[in-house]
N, C-alpha and C positions, 0 to 999 in steps of 0.2 A: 504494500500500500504506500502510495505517494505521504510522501512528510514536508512539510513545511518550515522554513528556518524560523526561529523564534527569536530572534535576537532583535533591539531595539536600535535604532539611531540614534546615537552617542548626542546629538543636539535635539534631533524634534520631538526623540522620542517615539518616534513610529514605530509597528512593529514591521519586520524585513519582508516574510510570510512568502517569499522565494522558494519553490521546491527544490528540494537538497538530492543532489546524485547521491551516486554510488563511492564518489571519492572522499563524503565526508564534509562536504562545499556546497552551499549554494548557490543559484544560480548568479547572486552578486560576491561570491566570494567569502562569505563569512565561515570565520573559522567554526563550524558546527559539527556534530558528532556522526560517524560512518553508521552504515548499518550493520548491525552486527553480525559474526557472521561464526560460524565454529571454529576449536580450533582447540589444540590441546593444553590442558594445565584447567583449574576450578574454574568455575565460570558465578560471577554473584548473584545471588541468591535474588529473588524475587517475595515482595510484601504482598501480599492478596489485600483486596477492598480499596471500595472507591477514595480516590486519590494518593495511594501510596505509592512511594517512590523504591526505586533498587535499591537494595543496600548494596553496599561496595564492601565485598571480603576483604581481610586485613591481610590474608596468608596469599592472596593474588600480587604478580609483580606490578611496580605501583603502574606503569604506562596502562597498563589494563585496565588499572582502577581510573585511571584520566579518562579512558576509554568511557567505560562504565557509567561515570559521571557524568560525562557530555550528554551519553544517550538518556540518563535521566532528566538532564535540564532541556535536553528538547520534547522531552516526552510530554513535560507537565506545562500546566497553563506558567504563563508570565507572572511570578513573584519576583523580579531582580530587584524592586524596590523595598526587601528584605536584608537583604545583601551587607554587610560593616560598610562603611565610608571610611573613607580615605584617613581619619583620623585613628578610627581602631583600628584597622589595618598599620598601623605606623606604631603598631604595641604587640610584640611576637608574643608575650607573655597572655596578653589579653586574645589575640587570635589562636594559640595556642585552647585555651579553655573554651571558647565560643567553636571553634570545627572539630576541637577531639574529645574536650572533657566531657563530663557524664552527662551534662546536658545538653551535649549538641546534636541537631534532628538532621536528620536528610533535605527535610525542607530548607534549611540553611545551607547546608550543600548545595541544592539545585539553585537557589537566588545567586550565592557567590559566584556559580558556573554562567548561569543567565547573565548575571552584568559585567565578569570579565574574563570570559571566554576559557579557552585552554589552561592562562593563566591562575583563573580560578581555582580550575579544578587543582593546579598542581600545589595550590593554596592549601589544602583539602589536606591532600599526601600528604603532604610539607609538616602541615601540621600536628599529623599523626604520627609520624616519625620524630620531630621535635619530644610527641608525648611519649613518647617509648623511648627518650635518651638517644637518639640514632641522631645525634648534631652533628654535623659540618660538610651534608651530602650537600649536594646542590638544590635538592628541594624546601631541606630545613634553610641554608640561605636565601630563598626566594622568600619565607617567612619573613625574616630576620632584615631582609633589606629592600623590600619589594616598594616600600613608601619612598624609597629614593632614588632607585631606579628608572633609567631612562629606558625609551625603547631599543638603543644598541644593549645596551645593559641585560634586560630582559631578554631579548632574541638570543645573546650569548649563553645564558641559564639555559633559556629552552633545548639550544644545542647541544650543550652537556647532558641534559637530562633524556633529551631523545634526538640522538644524533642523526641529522639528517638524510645521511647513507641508509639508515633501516626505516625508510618511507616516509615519516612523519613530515618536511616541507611546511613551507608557508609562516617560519617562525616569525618574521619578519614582522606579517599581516597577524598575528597574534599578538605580538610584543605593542604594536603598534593599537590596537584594537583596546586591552588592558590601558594602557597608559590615558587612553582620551575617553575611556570609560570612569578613570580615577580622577582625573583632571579636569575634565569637560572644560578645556582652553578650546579656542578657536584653532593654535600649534599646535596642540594633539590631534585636534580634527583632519587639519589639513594633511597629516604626519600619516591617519591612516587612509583618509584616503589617496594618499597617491603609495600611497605600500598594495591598496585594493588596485588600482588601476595598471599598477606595474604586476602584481598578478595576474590579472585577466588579461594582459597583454602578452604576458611570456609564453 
């Protein structure tokens, strides 16, 4: 069944609602989630009843759980207006406890993923591994320093974390995508759109 990109316009706020291929893309380029497909190793778990979201296994490798997450923030209606702002975000201690400690829900999972794309998700990770003592991987720094990061900044993280040789691509149009998500400047706008148009171009 056709899916629809869920993501908002970093200024108007509109939703995208572009049908998302096969590659994970919609048809304007937003960085949104593949459709799933098999494959070996645990696969997460599924919530039954109306409106629940995937839970994302903790014993799965984390690219999986980025996987995972995307496909639930596109899955569920629009909450990114749930999401930390840029202030909590700029408290790894505080973000730390809001995406891994005992009271953090799925549903704040899929807002974080909603308003800042891939980066989100690896927010997620990030976090959980920060809560398990696993500090100074590249995902616990995306935690730790995401509130000052620029978009070469961020694009670099990404690459570390899923190096572009094993398919993932487009970090560019992600990095760019979080930052004017976080920022909502007029130069982060412009930043991704011409990261979007130099994709659709390539």
């Amino acid at each position: 069944m056709a899916r629809r990109c869920g993501y908002r316009d970093t200024t108007t706020g509109r939703p995208c609602e572009h049908l998302v291929d096969s590659t994970g893309r919609c048809a304007a380029g937003h960085p949104v989630a593949r459709v799933p497909t098999a494959g070996p190793g645990p696969a997460p778990a599924q919530v039954a009843g109306p409106g629940a979201v995937p839970e994302v296994a903790q014993l799965v490798p984390p690219a999986h759980r980025v996987r995972a997450l995307m496909d639930a923030a596109l899955m569920q209606p629009d909450c990114s207006q749930l999401a930390p702002g840029p202030d909590v975000l700029a408290d790894p201690a505080r973000v730390e406890v809001l995406l891994a400690g005992p009271a953090a829900s799925p549903e704040l999972h899929v807002a974080l993923v909603q308003r800042y794309g891939r980066v989100g998700a690896w927010l997620v990770v990030g976090a959980a591994e920060r809560a398990g003592g696993r500090g100074g991987g590249p995902a616990v720094r995306l935690v730790e320093r995401f509130a000052g990061l620029d978009a070469t900044g961020l694009t670099a993280l990404l690459d570390e974390l899923e190096p572009p040789g094993a398919g993932a691509g487009g970090h560019r149009l992600d990095a760019t995508f979080a930052v004017a998500a976080r920022d909502r400047s007029p130069g982060a706008h412009r930043a991704y759109m011409a990261a979007l148009l130099s994709r659709r171009s390539a």
